[in-house]
C-alpha positions as CSV (number, residue, x, y, z in Angstrom):
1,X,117.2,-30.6,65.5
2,X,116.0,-30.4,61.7
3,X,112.6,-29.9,60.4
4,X,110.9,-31.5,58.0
5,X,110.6,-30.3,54.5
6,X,108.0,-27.8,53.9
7,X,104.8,-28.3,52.6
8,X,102.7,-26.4,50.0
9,X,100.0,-24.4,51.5
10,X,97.5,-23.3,50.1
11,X,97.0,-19.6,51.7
12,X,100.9,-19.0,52.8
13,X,104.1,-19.0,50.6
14,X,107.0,-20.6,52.5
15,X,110.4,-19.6,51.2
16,X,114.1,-19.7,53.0
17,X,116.8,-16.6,52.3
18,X,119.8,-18.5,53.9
19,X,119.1,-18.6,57.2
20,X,116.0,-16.8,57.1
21,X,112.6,-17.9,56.7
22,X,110.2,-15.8,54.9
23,X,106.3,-16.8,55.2
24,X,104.5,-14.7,53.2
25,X,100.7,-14.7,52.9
26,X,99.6,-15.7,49.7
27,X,96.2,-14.4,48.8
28,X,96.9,-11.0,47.1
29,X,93.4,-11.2,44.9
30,X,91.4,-11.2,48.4
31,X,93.9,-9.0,50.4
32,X,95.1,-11.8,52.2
33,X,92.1,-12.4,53.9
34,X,92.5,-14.0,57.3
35,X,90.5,-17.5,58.0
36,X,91.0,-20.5,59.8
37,X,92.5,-22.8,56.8
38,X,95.5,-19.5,56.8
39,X,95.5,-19.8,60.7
40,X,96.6,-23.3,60.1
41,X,99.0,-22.9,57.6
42,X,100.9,-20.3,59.1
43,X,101.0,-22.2,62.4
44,X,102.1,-25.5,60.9
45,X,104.8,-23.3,59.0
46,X,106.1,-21.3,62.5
47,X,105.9,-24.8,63.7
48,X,108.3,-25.7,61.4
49,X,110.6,-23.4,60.8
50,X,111.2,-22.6,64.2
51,X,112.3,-26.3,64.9
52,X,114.9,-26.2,62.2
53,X,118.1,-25.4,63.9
54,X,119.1,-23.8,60.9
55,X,116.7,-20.7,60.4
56,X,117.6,-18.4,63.0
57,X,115.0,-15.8,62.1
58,X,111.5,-15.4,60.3
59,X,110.2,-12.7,57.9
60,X,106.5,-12.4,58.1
61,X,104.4,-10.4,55.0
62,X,101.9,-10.3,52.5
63,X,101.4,-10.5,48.9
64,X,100.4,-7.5,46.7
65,X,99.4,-4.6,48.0
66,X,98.4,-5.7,51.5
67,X,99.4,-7.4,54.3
68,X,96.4,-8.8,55.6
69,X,93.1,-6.3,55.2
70,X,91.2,-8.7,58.3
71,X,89.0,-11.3,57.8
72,X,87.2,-12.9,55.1
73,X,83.9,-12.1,56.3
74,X,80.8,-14.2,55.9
75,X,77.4,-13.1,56.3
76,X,76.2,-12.3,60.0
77,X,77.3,-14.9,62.7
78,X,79.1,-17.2,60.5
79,X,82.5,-15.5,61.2
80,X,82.5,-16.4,64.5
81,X,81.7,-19.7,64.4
82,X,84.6,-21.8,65.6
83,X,84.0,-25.3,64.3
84,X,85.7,-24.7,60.7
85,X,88.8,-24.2,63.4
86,X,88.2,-27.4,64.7
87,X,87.8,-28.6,61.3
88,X,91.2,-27.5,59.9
89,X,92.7,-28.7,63.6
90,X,92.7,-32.2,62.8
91,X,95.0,-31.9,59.6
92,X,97.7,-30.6,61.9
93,X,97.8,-32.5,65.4
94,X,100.3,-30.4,66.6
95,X,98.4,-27.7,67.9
96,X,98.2,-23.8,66.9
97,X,101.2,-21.4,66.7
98,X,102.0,-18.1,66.8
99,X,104.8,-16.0,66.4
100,X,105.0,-14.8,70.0
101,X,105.3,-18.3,71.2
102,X,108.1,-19.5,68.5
103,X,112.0,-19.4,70.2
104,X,113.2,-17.8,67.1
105,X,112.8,-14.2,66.4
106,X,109.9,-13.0,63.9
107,X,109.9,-10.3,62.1
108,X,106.9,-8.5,60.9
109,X,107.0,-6.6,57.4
110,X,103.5,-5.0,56.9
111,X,103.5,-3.9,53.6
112,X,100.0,-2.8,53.3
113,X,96.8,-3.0,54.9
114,X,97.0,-4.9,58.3
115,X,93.4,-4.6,59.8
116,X,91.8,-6.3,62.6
117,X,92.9,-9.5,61.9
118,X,95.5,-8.4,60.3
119,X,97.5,-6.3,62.8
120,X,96.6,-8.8,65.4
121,X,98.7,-11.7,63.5
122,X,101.2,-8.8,63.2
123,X,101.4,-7.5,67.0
124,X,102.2,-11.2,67.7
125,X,105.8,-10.4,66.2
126,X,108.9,-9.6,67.8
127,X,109.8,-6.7,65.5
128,X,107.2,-4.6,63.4
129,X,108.3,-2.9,60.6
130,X,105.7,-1.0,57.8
131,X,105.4,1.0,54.4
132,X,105.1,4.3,55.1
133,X,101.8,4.9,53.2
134,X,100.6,1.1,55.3
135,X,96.9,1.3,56.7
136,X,96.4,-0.2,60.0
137,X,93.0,-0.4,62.1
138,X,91.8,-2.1,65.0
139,X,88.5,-1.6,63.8
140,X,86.7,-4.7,65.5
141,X,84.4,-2.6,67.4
142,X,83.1,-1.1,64.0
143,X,82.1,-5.4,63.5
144,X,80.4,-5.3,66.5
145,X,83.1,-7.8,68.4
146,X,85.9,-7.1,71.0
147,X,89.4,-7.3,69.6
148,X,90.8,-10.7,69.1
149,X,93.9,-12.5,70.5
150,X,95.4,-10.7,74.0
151,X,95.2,-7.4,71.8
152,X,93.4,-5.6,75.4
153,X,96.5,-7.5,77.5
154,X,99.4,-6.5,74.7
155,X,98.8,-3.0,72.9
156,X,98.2,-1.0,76.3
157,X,101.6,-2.7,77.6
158,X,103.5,-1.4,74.1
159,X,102.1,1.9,73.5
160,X,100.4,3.1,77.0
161,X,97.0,2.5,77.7
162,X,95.4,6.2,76.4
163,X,97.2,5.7,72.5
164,X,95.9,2.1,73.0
165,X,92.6,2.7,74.0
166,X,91.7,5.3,71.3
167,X,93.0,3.1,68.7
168,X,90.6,0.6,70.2
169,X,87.9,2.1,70.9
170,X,87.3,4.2,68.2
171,X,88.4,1.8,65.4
172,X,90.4,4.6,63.2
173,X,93.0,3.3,60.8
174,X,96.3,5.1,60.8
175,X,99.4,4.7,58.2
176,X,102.9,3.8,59.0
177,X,103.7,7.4,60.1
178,X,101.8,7.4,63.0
179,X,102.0,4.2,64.0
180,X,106.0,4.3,64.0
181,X,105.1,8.0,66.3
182,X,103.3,5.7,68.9
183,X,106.1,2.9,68.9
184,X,103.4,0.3,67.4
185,X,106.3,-0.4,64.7
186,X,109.9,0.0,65.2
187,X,111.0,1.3,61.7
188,X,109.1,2.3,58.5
189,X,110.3,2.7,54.6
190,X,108.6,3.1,51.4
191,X,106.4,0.0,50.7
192,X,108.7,-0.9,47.7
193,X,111.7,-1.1,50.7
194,X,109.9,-2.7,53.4
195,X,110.4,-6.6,52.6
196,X,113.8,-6.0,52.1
197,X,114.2,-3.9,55.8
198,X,112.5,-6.9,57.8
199,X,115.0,-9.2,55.6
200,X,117.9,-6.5,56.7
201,X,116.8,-6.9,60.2
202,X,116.3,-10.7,60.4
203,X,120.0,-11.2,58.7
204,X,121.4,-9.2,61.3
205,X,119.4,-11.3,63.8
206,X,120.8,-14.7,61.9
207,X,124.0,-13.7,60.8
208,X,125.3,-12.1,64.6
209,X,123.2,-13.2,67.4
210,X,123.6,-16.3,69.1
211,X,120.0,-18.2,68.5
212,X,119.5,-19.9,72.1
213,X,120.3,-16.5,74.3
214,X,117.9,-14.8,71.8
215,X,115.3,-17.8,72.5
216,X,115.7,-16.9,76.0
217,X,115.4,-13.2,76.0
218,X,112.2,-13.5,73.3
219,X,110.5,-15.7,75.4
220,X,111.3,-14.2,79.0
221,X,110.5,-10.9,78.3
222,X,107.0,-12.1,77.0
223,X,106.9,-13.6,80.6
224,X,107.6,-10.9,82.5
225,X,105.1,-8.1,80.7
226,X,103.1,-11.0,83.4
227,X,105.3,-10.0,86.3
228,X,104.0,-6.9,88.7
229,X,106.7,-7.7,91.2
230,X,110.2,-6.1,89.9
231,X,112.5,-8.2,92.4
232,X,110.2,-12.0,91.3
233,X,111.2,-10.4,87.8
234,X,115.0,-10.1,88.9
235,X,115.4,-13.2,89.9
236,X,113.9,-14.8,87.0
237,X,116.4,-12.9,84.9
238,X,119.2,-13.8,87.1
239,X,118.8,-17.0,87.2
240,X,119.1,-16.9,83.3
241,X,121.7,-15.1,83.0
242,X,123.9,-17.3,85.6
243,X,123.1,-20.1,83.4
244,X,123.8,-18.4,80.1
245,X,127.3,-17.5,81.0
246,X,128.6,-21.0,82.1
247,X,127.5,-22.3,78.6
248,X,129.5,-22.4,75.6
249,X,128.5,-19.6,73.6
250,X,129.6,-17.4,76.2
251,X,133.0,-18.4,75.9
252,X,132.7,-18.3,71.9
253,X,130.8,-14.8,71.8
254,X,134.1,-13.1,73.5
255,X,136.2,-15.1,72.2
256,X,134.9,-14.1,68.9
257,X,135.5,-10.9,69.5
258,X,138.6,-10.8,70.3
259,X,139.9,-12.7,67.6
260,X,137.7,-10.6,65.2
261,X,136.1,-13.4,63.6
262,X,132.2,-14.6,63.0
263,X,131.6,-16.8,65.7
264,X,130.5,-20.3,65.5
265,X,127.5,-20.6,68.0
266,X,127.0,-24.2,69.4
267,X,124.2,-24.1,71.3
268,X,120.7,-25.3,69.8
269,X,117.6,-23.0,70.8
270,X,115.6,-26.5,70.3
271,X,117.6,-28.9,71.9
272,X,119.7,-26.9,74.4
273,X,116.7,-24.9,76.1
274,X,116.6,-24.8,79.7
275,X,112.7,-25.5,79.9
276,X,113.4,-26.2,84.3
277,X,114.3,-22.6,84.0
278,X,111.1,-21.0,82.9
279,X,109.2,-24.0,84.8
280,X,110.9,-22.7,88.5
281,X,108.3,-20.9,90.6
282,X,109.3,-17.3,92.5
């Protein structure tokens, strides 16, 4: 299927590189400050692009010299209140996105400063990548809150629990260095070179990988960091991977290869998706 045509936001830039999407968030004079009107933006754009068939990966970074240095905070309580969410909810029906729960692959390209807000939009991604000199901080403690999203569910399950809890609990901010030491990103450049690694990455995503297997293996392996049993998890992946290879992209992927040319995938990661897959209980 085929999205709409995008919109104009007013906190996110939506542009396409071929087959690429890149959403970049569009408030450089205020660091790209994080609120719920940007919450709604970017959802309605994942929400978008990920139904149009013809991007088969997303770029995700910030304009100027940050990525996204947290929220725009407000005086005392304010911050938390959540009725300007519900507010900016009725303009998009649809629901909230993010990118862990898109079918097509998102790339993260932290530029800059990703803090508290920030590096939770960004630890939604698929891949991480950041500037060498980038600042990243949980530092929600140092507000007086929790962290936000599943950040106490996700970062102990991607860099162990000890380099996750004293980035949590003692709110420090570390550069791209060390945060490519404790696996938090997966490669790191200088920040003049980091849009155009995620872009590098996401091309070889689009240009090679067959979208709906890709779907599949995004999605289930965010469904298994759920699974304690290994043999539950087994079959789950079993059960995909019988199904994969009696479709056609099977056939095309090999066949691909051995004629050395590009293939031509044929399966839509929209319209093809085995949903009674993912819905069968173990």
């Amino acid at each position: 299927m085929t999205a709409e045509p995008m919109p104009s936001y007013n906190s996110i830039d939506v542009k396409l590189d071929g087959s690429v999407g890149i959403v970049t968030l569009n408030r450089p004079d205020q660091l790209n400050a994080w609120d719920w009107e940007m919450a709604a933006d970017l959802s309605d754009a994942y929400r978008r692009l990920d139904e149009d068939d013809g991007i088969r990966a997303i770029v995700l970074t910030g304009a100027g010299r940050a990525f996204c240095a947290g929220a725009a905070l407000l005086p005392g309580a304010k911050n938390f209140n959540s009725g300007r969410r519900e507010e900016v909810a009725k303009d998009y029906p649809e629901g909230f996105r993010s990118a862990d729960s898109l079918r097509t692959p998102v790339i993260a390209a932290i530029n800059g400063a990703a803090v508290g807000a920030g590096i939770t939009m960004a630890m939604s991604a698929d891949i991480r990548v950041a500037a060498e000199d980038a600042t990243i901080g949980f530092v929600f403690h140092r507000r007086g809150v929790i962290p936000d999203g599943d950040l106490l569910w996700s970062l102990p399950r991607q860099i162990g629990y000890g380099a996750a809890m004293e980035l949590l609990l003692t709110g420090r901010k570390i550069n791209g260095v060390e945060a490519h030491r404790l696996g938090l990103v997966s490669r790191i450049a200088p920040r003049d070179k980091i849009v155009q690694l995620a872009l590098s990455v996401a091309h070889e995503i689009a240009e090679n990988v067959a979208p709906l297997p890709a779907a599949l293996t995004k999605l289930a392996a965010r469904k298994l960091l759920q699974e304690p049993d290994r043999a539950v998890a087994r079959a789950f992946q079993d059960r995909l991977f019988a199904w994969s290879v009696r479709q056609a992209d099977a056939a095309e992927g090999v066949n691909a290869f051995i004629e050395r040319r590009r293939p031509s995938w044929r399966l839509s990661a929209n319209d093809d998706f085995p949903q009674e897959l993912f819905d069968v209980q173990d």
